[in-house]
C-alpha positions in Angstrom: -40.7 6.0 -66.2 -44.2 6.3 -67.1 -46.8 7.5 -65.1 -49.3 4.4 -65.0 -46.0 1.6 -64.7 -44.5 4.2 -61.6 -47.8 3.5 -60.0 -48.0 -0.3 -61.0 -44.5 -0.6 -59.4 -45.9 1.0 -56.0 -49.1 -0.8 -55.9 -47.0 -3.8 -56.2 -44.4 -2.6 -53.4 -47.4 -2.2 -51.1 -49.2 -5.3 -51.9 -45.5 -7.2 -50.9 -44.4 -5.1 -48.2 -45.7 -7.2 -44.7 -48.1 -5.8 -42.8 -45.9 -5.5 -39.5 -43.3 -3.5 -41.8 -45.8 -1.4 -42.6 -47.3 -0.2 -40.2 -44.0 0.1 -38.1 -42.8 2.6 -40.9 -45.8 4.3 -41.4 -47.2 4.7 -37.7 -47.2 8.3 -36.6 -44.9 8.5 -33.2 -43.6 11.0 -31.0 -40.8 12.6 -30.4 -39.2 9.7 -27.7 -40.2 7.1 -30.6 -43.2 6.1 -28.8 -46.0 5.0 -30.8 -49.2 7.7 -30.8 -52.3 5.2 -30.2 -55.6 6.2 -31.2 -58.1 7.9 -28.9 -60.0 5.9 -26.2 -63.4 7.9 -25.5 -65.3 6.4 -22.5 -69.5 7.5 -22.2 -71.9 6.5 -19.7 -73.0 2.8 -19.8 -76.4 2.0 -19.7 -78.1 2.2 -16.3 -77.4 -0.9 -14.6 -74.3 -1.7 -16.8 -70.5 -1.6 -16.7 -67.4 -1.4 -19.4 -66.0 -4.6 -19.3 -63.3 -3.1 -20.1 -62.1 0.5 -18.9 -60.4 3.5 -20.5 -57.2 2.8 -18.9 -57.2 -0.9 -19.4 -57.6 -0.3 -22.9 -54.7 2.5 -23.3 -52.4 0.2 -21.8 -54.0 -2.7 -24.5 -53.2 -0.4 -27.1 -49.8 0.3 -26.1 -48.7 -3.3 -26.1 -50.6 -4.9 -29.3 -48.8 -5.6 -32.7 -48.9 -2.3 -34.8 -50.4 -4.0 -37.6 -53.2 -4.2 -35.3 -54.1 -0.4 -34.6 -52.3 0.9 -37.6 -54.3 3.3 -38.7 -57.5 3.1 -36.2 -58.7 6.5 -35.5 -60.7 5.7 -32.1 -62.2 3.2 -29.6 -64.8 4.4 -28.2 -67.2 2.4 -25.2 -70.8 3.3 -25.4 -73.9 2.9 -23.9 -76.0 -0.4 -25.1 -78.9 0.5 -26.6 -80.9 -2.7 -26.9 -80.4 -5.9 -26.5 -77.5 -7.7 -25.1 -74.9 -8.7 -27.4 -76.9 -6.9 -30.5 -74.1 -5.9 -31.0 -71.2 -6.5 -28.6 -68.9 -4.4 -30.9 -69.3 -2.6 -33.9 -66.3 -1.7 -36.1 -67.2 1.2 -38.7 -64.8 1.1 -41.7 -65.9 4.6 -42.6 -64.5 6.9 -39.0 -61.7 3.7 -38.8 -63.6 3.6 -35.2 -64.0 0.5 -33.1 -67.7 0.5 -30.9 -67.7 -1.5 -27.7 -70.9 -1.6 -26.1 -71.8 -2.0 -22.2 -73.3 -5.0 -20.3 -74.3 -6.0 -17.4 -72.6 -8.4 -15.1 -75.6 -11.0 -15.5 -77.2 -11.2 -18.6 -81.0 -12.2 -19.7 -81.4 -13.3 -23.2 -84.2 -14.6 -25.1 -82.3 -17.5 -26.3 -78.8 -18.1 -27.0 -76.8 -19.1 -30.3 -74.5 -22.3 -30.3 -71.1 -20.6 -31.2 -72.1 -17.4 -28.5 -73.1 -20.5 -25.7 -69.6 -22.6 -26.7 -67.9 -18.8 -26.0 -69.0 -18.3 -22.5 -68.6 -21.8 -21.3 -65.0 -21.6 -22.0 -64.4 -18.6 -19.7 -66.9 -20.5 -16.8 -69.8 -18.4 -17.4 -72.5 -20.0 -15.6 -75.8 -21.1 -17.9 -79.4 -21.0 -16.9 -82.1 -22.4 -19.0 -85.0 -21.5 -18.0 -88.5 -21.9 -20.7 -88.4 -18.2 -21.9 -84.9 -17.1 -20.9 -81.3 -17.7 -20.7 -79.7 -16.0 -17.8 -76.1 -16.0 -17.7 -73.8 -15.5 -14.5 -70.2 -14.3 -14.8 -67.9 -15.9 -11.9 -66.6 -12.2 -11.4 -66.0 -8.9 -13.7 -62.0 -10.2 -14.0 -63.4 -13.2 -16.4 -66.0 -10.9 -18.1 -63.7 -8.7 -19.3 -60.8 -11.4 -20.0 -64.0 -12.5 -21.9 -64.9 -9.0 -23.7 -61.2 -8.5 -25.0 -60.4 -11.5 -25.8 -63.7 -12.4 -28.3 -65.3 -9.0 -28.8 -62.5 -6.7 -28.9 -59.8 -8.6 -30.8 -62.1 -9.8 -33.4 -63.1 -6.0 -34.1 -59.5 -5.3 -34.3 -59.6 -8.1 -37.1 -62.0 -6.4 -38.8 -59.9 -3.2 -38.3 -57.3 -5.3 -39.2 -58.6 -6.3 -42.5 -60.2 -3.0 -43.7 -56.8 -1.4 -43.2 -54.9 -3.4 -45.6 -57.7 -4.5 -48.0 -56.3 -2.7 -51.1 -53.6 -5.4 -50.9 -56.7 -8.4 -51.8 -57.5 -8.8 -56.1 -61.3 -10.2 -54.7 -64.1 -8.8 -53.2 -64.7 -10.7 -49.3 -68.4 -11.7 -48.4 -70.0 -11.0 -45.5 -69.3 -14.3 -44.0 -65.8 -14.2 -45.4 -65.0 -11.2 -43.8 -66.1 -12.3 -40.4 -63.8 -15.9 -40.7 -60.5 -13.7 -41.8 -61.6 -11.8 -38.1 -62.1 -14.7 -36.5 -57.8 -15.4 -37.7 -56.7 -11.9 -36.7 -58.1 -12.7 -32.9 -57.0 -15.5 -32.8 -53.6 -14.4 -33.7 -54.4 -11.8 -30.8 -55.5 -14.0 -28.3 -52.4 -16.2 -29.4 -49.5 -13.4 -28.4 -51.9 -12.5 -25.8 -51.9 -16.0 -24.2 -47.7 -16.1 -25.1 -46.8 -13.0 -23.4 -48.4 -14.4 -20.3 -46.6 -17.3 -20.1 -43.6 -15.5 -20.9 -44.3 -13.4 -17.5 -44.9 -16.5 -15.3 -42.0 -18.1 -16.7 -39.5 -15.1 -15.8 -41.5 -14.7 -12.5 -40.8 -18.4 -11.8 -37.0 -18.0 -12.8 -36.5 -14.8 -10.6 -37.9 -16.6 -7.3 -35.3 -18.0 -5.0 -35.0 -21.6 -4.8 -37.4 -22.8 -1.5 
């Protein structure tokens, strides 16, 4: 077979081959079978700051997500926020394969506040203060914060992840705002298992409990 239809004929094997398939063959594992996640790194937060979500919490995350998810992802690592809030959240860096989650603190001041961000914290009960030069923001408790942080900050930077790992499979070029929208799909599919496996628990919980 010739050299240029051989690699044709693989490009074309990859480009049909479903993600989930993929990454199950080609995901690097240890001796038991288990799969080898990437790297969690924790640094300092910012002074007056937390992780919404820990180390540990996310090792176990990691563990339990799709493969197509973290296949390939080198690191997350949590990081002290510069500036801002929220500029950025989380930062995924297509070059080191690296997802950047960024401290906060458990009340927040902002300047002012975008419409989609506002619609996002009022569906995990996040309290809203207008006030003329501020928004101030009040988490019922750290739980809901970080329920918050993994569910729209971390999964959508696993989209991203998600995205850049299998782009080579995609004949166009994505835009900026593209690129964000086929995120948005990849956390929701996240959020979706997420949300699935949960009721799956309660439901065996409920059918192991005696009769009352």
């Amino acid at each position: 077979m010739p050299l240029n239809r051989k690699r044709n004929t693989m490009s074309r094997s990859y480009g049909t081959t479903k993600q989930s398939v993929l990454a199950r063959r080609r995901m690097k594992r240890s001796r038991s079978g288990e799969r080898i996640i990437p790297r969690v790194i924790s640094r300092r937060p910012r002074a007056g700051d937390i992780h919404p979500m820990g180390r540990s919490l996310i090792l176990r995350l990691l563990r339990q997500i799709p493969e197509k998810y973290i296949y390939g992802l080198a690191r997350v690592e949590l990081r002290a926020r510069a500036g801002e809030i929220g500029k950025p959240f989380g930062l995924y860096q297509p070059r080191d394969k690296a997802i950047y989650l960024y401290s906060l603190p458990t009340t927040w001041h902002l300047p002012s506040i975008g419409k989609g961000l506002l619609a996002s914290l009022q569906q995990y009960y996040a309290q809203i203060e207008q006030k003329e030069n501020e928004v101030i923001v009040h988490w019922p408790c750290e739980p809901i914060l970080m329920l918050w942080f993994f569910l729209e900050i971390f999964a959508h930077e696993l989209g991203h992840h998600c995205r850049n790992q299998y782009r080579s499979k995609r004949k166009i070029s994505l835009r900026r705002l593209d690129k964000e929208l086929v995120a948005n799909l990849h956390a929701r599919r996240i959020k979706e298992l997420v949300f699935a496996a949960v009721e799956k628990k309660l439901h065996e919980q409920q059918e192991s409990e005696p009769d009352k």
